[in-house]
Steps between C-alpha positions, in 0.01 A plus 500: 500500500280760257124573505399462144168515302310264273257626204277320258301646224285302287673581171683772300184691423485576933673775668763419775547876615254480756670196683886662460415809681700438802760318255796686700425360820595171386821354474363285182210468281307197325246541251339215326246591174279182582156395540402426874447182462856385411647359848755733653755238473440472125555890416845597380557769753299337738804234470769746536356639854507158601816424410601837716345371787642197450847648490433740793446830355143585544388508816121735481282482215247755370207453295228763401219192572436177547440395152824649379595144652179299346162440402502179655415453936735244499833602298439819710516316818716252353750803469439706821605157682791454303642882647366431790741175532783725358462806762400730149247759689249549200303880520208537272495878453140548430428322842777644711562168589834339620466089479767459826516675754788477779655199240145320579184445273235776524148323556322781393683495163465166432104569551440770301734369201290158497161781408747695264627202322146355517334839302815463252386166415151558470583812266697238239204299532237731410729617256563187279104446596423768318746434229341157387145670582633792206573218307172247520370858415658550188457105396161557529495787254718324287781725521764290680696275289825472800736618261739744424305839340602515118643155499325167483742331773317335802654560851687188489622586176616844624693397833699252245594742271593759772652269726822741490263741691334265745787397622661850542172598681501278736851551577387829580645684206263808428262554194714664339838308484294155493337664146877608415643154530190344395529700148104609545373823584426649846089431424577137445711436784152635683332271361715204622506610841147530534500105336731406707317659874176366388 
């Protein structure tokens, strides 16, 4: 059984480098280019070290921090559990953290995961807070229409006509290729996947 590791970046536009550092100490790596608050089960590699553990060939996990796994308390927990049930010992590197120890559940991890996953979810909160706040803003002013710059499509109208790229988004497909096989440019495919976190 392997000790592997598990990344997430928001999006092509991110830098990975600084979670792969330590890439040789792992028998596999996983990388998903996904908003946080996709589930873990619902990301594309996310499903692939599942499907590992499943078959018995991850046995450790590694993950930078706790919202590599989620922005939301209880997917995180949700997902500790589920390793915990499977004997995966999950280390959160920026914690020095192992979630089992001796094949048993640490307490203290548990604890201090339930703050970290907490503060995740707050941050995506006063995030899209201050999204719709940016956006009452510019309403106000008159200069929010909710559609596309340089086109007169409204949101709706947009997902429909790029619903090549939505759905190679959310499968976890990054900017790039999801603007390849969408047949749209890189700036567009941004402007879905903003759409479609909001």
């Amino acid at each position: 059984m392997a000790k592997v590791k598990y990344n997430r970046i928001s999006g092509e536009e991110q830098n990975s480098s600084r979670q792969e550092m330590n890439a040789k100490d792992f028998a596999k790596l996983y990388l998903d280019k996904i908003s946080g608050s996709t589930k873990f089960r619902e990301r594309k590699e996310a499903k692939k070290l599942l499907h590992d553990i499943e078959i018995g060939f991850a046995s450790e996990i590694h993950i930078t921090s706790i919202d590599r796994l989620g922005r939301d308390i209880i997917d995180i927990l949700t997902m500790v559990e589920f390793f915990n049930e499977k004997s995966i010992n999950l280390f959160v590197e920026n914690i020095g953290m192992f979630s089992l120890i001796e094949n048993k559940p640490n307490p203290s991890f548990k604890m201090i995961i339930s703050v970290l996953g907490n503060v995740a979810e707050m941050e995506r909160l006063n995030m899209l807070e201050r999204q719709r706040n940016g956006i009452q803003a510019r309403k106000a002013l008159g200069l929010y229409s909710g559609r596309l710059y340089g086109t007169s499509m409204t949101n709706e109208e947009i997902l429909k006509k790029y619903k090549t790229v939505v759905k190679e988004l959310k499968n976890g497909e990054s900017l790039r290729r999801a603007a390849k096989i969408g047949g749209c440019s890189l700036g567009t495919a941004q402007k879905v996947q903003k759409l479609i976190s909001n």
